[in-house]
C-alpha positions, 0 to 999 in steps of 0.5 A: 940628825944624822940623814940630814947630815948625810943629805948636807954632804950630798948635796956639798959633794956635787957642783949641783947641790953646792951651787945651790947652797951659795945661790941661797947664801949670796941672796940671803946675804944680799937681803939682809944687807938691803935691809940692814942698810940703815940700821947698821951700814957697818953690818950691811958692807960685811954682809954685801961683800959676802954676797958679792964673793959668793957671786963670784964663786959661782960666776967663776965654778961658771967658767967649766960649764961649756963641756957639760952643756954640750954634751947635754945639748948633744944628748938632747938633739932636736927634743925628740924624747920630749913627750911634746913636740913643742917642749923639744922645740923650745929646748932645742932653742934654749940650749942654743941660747945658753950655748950663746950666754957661756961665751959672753958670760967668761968675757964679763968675767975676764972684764970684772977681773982687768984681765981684758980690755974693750972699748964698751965693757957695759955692752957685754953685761948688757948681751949677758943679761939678755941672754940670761933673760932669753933663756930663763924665759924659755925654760919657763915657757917649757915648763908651762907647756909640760904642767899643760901636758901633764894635766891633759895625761891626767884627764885622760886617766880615768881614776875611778874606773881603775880604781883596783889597779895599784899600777895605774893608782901609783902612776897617777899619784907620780904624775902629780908629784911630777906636776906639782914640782912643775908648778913650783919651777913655774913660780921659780922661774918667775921669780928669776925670771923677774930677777934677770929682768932688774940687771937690765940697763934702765930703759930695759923692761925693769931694769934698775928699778929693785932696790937691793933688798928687793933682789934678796928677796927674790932669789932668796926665795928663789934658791929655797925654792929651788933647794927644795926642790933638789933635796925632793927629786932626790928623794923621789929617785930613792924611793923609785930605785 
């Protein structure tokens, strides 16, 4: 009780960790509001406008990312530790796009809250949520192409020729661990991925065509995937360090 505990305020400690939990509270909030709608629509205006404060949240916490993202895209550069050329290259891309994306997303929010006035506010959720798309399916390409990396690494290792070496035992079983959570931001990303899609004006790949339990499944599935995730990593850097 107590480590889970102590993970909880870990994870509450940072921007990270706390996004997440109000990404899964905002989704789950927002499922369960879809699916309440007509056996109590009391209950599912509370749980909506909770969902919407939550998205809120994160939208405005959004507002301070510009200074960490260039300094991450700084640190990147053209993707040369990436282990494969194409991977730098498509995260190259993908920093420019979410460098792209910040800027219209603190406009949308300026127009959410009448704090700026333009001829054509739906324009710019529009932009927004291209770019939003444009970048979660960057990430996913990337994630696909390092899963396909690490299953070449794999082939290459010959397990039964070292089967003696505990180094070389210990670094495929981390190899796997690393491609299973790749294969899980694959199916994540997905699901985001189809998420992005739905905020689309109609006419626009999928756009407004979920209904609003739709949408809560999805990232509700979604954000445990994603917590799941978090809480792994962090442990597999404790076990390494």
């Amino acid at each position: 009780m107590s480590k889970m505990l102590n993970e909880i305020c870990d994870m509450l400690d940072g921007y990270t960790g706390r996004d997440k939990i109000i990404r899964m509270l905002c989704y789950t909030t927002k499922l369960a509001s879809g699916l309440y709608a007509q056996k109590d629509p009391e209950l599912a205006r509370k749980l909506a406008i909770f969902s919407s404060k939550m998205s809120e949240t994160r939208a405005t916490l959004r507002l301070f990312d510009d200074l960490p993202m260039l300094a991450y895209s700084l640190s990147y550069g053209y993707g040369s530790k990436e282990p494969d050329r194409w991977m730098g290259l498509i995260g190259f891309i993908s920093n420019l796009v979410d460098h792209a994306y910040y800027p219209v997303d603190k406009v949308c929010w300026l127009l959410e809250h009448n704090l700026l006035n333009v001829q054509n506010p739906t324009k710019w959720d529009t932009i927004n949520s291209l770019l939003w798309v444009g970048s979660i399916y960057l990430n996913l390409m990337k994630t696909i192409r390092s899963f396909t990396v690490m299953e070449q690494h794999k082939s290459c290792i010959d397990k039964k020729e070292n089967e003696a070496r505990l180094d070389i035992r210990q670094a495929f079983q981390m190899l796997l661990v690393k491609q299973r959570m790749e294969a899980l931001s694959i199916l994540r990303l997905s699901l985001d991925l189809i998420h992005a899609g739905s905020t689309l004006p109609k006419g626009m790949l999928w756009g407004g065509c979920f209904q609003t339990w739709h949408v809560g499944l999805i990232g509700t599935v979604s954000s445990l995937m994603g917590l799941y995730q978090y809480v792994a990593k962090k442990r597999i850097v404790k076990q390494c360090s």
